[in-house]
DOLO-679157 format. One line per 4 residues: number of its first residue (from 1); their letters; for each residue x, y, z of C-alpha. Coordinates in pm, whole numbers, plus 50000, padded with zeros to 5 digits. Example, Ala and Ser with C-alpha at 12.3 -4.5 7.8 and 13.67 -1.06 7.14 Angstrom:
1> AS> 51230 49550 50780  51367 49894 50714;
//
This chain:
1> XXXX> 64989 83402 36278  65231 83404 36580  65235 83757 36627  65252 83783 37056;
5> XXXX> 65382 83386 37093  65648 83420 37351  65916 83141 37322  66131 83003 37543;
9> XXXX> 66508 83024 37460  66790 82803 37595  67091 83001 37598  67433 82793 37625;
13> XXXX> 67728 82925 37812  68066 82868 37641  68419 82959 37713  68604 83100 37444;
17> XXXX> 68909 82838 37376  69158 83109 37294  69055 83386 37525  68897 83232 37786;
21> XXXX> 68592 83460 37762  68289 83365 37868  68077 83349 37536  67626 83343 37557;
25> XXXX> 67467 83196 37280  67079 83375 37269  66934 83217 37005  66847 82825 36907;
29> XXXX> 67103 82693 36695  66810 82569 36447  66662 82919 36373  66815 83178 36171;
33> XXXX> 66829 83510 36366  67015 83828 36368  67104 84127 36537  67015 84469 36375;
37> XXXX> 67282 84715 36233  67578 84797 36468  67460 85153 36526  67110 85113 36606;
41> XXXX> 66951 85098 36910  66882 84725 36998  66925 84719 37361  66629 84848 37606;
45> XXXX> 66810 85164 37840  66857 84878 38132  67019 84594 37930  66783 84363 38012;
49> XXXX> 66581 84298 37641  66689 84331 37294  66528 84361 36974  66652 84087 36730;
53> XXXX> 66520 83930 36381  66443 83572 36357  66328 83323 36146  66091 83087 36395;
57> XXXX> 65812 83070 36158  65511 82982 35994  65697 83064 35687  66054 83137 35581;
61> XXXX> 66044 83510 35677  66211 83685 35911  66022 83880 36194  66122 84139 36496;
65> XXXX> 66157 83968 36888  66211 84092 37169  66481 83875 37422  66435 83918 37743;
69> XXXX> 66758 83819 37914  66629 83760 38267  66342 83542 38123  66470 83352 37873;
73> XXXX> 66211 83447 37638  66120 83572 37317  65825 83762 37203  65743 83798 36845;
77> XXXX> 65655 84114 36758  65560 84121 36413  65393 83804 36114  65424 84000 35828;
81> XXXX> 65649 83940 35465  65927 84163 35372  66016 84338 35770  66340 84489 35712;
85> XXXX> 66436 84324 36052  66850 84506 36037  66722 84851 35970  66475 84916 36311;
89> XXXX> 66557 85081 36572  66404 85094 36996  66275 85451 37042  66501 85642 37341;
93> XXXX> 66178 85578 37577  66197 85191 37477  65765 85240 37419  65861 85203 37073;
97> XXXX> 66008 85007 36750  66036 85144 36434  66109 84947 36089  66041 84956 35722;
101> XXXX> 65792 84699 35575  65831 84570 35200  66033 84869 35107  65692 85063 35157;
105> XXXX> 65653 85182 35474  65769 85307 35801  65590 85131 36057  65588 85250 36465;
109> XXXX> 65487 84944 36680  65407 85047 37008  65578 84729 37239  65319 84719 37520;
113> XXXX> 65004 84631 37309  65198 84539 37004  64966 84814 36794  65106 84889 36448;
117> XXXX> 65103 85251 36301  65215 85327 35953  65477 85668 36033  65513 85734 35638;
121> XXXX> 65465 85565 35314  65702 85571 35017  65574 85756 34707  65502 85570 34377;
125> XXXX> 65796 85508 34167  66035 85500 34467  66176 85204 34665  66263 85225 35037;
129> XXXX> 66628 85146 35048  66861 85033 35365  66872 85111 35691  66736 85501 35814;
133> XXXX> 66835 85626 36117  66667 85862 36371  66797 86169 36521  66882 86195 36912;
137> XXXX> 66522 86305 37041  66384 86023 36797  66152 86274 36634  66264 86284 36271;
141> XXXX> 66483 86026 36085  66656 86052 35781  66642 85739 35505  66738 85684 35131;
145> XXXX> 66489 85634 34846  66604 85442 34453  66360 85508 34166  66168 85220 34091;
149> XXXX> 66289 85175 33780  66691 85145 33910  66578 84922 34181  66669 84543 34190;
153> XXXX> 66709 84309 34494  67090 84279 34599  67075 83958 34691  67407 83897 34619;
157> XXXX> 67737 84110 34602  67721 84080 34182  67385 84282 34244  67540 84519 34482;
161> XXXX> 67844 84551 34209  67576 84606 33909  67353 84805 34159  67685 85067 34129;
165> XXXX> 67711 85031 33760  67400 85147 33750  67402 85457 33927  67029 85485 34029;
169> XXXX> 66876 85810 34075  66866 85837 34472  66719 86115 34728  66823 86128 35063;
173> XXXX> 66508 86272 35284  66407 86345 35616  66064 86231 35813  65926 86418 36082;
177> XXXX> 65805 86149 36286  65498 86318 36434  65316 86442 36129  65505 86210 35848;
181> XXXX> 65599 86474 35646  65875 86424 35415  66161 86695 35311  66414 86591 35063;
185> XXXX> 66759 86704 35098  66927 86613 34818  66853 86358 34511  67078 86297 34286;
189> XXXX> 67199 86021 34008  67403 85789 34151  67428 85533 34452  67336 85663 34839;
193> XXXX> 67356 85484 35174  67440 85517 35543  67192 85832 35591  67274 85909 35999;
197> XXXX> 67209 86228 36221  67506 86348 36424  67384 86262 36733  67279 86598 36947;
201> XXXX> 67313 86780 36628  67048 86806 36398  67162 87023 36137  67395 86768 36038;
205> XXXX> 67415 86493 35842  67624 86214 35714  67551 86036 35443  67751 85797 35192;
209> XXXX> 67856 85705 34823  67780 85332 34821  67988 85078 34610  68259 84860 34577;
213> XXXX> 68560 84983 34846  68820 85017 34530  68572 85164 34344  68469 85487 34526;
217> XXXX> 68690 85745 34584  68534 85954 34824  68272 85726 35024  68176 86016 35351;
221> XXXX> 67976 86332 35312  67818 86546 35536  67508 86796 35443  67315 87081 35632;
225> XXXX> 66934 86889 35695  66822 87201 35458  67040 87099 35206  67266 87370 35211;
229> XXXX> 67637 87308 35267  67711 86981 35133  68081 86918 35132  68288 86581 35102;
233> XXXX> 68397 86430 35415  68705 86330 35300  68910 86273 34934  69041 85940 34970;
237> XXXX> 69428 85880 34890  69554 85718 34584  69444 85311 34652  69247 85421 35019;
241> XXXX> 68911 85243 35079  68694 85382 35327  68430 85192 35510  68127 85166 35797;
245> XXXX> 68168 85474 35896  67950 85542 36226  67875 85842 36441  68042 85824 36827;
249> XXXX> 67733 85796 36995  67810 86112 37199  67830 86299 36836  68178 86425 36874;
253> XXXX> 68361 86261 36549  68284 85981 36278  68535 85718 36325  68555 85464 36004;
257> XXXX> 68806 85206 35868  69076 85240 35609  69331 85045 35405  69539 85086 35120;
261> XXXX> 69536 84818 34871  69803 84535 34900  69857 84708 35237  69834 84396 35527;
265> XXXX> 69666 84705 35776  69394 84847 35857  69345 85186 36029  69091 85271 36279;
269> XXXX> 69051 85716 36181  68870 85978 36272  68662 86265 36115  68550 86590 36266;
273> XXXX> 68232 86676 36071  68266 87060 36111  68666 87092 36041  68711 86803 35849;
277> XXXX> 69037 86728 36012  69086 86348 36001  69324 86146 36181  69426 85803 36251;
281> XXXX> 69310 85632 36614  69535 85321 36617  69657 85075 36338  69466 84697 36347;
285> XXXX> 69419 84424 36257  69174 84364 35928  68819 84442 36106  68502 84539 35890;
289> XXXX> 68273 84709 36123  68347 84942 36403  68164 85005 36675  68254 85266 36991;
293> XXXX> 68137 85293 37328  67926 85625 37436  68246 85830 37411  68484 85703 37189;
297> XXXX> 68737 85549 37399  68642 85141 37336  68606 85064 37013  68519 84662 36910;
301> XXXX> 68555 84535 36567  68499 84227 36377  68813 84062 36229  68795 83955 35858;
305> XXXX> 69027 83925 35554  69077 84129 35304  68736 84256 35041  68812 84077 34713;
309> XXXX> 68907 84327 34482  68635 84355 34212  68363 84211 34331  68345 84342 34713;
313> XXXX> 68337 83962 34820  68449 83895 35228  68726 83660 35272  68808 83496 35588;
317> XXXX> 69134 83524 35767  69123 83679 36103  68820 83550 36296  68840 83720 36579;
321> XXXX> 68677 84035 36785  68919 84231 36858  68894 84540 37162  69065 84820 37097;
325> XXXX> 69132 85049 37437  69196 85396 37306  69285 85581 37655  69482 85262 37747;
329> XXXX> 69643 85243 37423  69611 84851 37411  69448 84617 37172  69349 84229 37243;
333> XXXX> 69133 83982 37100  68796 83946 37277  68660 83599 37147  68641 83382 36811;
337> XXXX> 68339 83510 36571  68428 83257 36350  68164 83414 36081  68154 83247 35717;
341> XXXX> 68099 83628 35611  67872 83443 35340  67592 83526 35119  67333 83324 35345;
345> XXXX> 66952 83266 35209  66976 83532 34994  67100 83749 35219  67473 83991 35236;
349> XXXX> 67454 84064 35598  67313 83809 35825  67644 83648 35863  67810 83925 35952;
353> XXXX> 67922 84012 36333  67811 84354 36324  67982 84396 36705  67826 84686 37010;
357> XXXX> 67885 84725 37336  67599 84650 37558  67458 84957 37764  67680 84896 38048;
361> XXXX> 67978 84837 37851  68047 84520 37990  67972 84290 37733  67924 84308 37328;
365> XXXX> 67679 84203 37123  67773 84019 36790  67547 83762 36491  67745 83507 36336;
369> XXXX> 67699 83156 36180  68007 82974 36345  67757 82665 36476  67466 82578 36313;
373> XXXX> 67221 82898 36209  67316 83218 36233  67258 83383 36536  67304 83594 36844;
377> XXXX> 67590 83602 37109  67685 83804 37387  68085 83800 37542  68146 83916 37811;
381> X> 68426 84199 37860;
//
């Protein structure tokens, strides 16, 4: 197939019209492609490539890259149906990538020869569920499993609304990626998601009740990786929605989004996963996902509207990036996103921004659909 096929990219220079940014397209405006989640690793250590997903064929599924930005070019990394292509992750050492394959198995594909190991293989009667996330050293991960027999696609946010109703019976496990050996730290009835290490801790992690925002009432939880210890990150106040939660990358707090219903802010807060004293950062404008620099003090976000009460929809409204400078105290809009936030081929997340800072901080990655496909942009700082 067209495993190994480098292509060239054109990438188009644009200045932002209302903050005179200067705004990289990646990607062809004819392909769909995407970044991976906000808190995986995309970037090599340098800078200078990127893992992305992309849909440049034969067929209508979407496959891991690699971008070099120097180049121009992308290299296809993998051919095969079903990649989860927003869950993987570059190993620390950048010799590696490591994704889920049909909801059955962790693969490790080594980048230099493209060679494909299977890490792990999901048992019978289990489904391989979102995106799993290693610890610092890259030498375990932790993931989510749904019994077969809760499992549907969530194509759609009705599905990830009935997916809720339904409460599946769930088990949140860790891999040891050297041997493959699985240890299961707690399974339960009813909906998981967002397993992550604390970075440069790995006796703890975070882990989430996944729903509808007005529907949970206490979305962040933390757990010993022996299963002792599990205790609720925080109770959320009467009408408080919780959301994206992420791990500063230098492991010293979980920093998430709230709002109060009807209320026209959002709150940028943060968690200490030992005391579980939580306070708020700044007050902003309606973002969805967060993202921080290595230690917490620039934060980026992706400007929405408000979820849909109900049925978890995105509305547009503010289409903006928007920097927030935590020592400075400031906040300013970065560039136009300009994302649909739309269900797109089937899909709940490939038109979302899902904004990080690049390795040197001086620009931020971000997907979005605001000309032609969906795809890949980089803004400069």
């Amino acid at each position: 197939m067209s495993k190994a096929k480098v292509r060239p990219l054109a990438f188009q220079v644009q200045t932002d019209p209302d903050t005179g940014a200067r705004v990289t397209r990646l990607t062809p405006e004819d392909v769909t492609c995407h970044r991976n989640y906000f808190y995986q690793k995309c970037f090599t250590q340098d800078g200078r490539k990127l893992v992305f997903g992309g849909e440049f064929g034969p067929g209508t599924d979407w496959n891991y890259h690699l971008l070099d930005l120097d180049s121009q070019t992308a290299l296809q990394l993998t051919d095969q149906p079903g990649e989860n292509t927003f869950g993987g992750f570059l190993s620390p050492d950048d010799l590696h990538l490591y994704f889920v394959r049909q909801q059955r198995q962790l693969v490790r594909l080594e980048l230099a020869t493209l060679k494909e190991d299977v890490v792990y293989g999901v048992p019978e009667g289990w489904v391989g569920y979102g995106t799993w996330v290693p610890n610092s050293a890259c030498t375990k991960m932790v993931g989510i499993e749904i019994a077969a027999e809760d499992w549907f696609p969530l194509s759609d946010w009705q599905k990830f609304n009935e997916m809720f109703e339904r409460q599946p019976r769930c088990r949140l496990f860790s891999i040891d990626l050297a041997t493959g050996e699985r240890r299961v730290i707690l399974e339960q009835k009813g909906w998981l998601g967002h397993p992550q290490y604390r970075p440069f801790d790995d006796h703890t992690v975070a882990y989430c009740h996944e729903g509808p925002h007005d529907r949970i009432d206490a979305r962040m939880w933390f757990i010993n990786e022996d299963g002792t210890h599990r205790r609720c990150g925080k109770p959320h106040e009467n009408g408080e929605s919780c959301t994206h939660e992420f791990w500063v990358p230098d492991g010293s707090a979980m920093i998430y989004v709230s709002y109060l219903k009807g209320s026209p802010e959002r709150w940028i807060r943060s968690l200490d996963p030992v005391t579980l004293v939580d306070r708020p950062l700044t007050a902003m404008p309606p973002c969805s996902h967060l993202m921080s620099n290595q230690d917490g003090t620039l934060i980026v976000g992706d400007g929405c509207g408000h979820a849909a009460s109900g049925h978890n929809t995105m509305l547009t409204g503010d289409p903006y990036l928007h920097l927030f400078d935590l020592k400075a105290g400031t906040t300013r809009k970065l560039a136009r996103h300009d994302s649909s936030w739309g269900v797109y081929k089937g899909d709940r997340q490939v038109t979302h921004p899902h904004p990080s800072f690049t390795p040197d901080e001086k620009q931020v990655l971000f997907s979005c659909d605001k000309a032609g496909e969906p795809g890949l942009f980089l803004v400069d700082l």
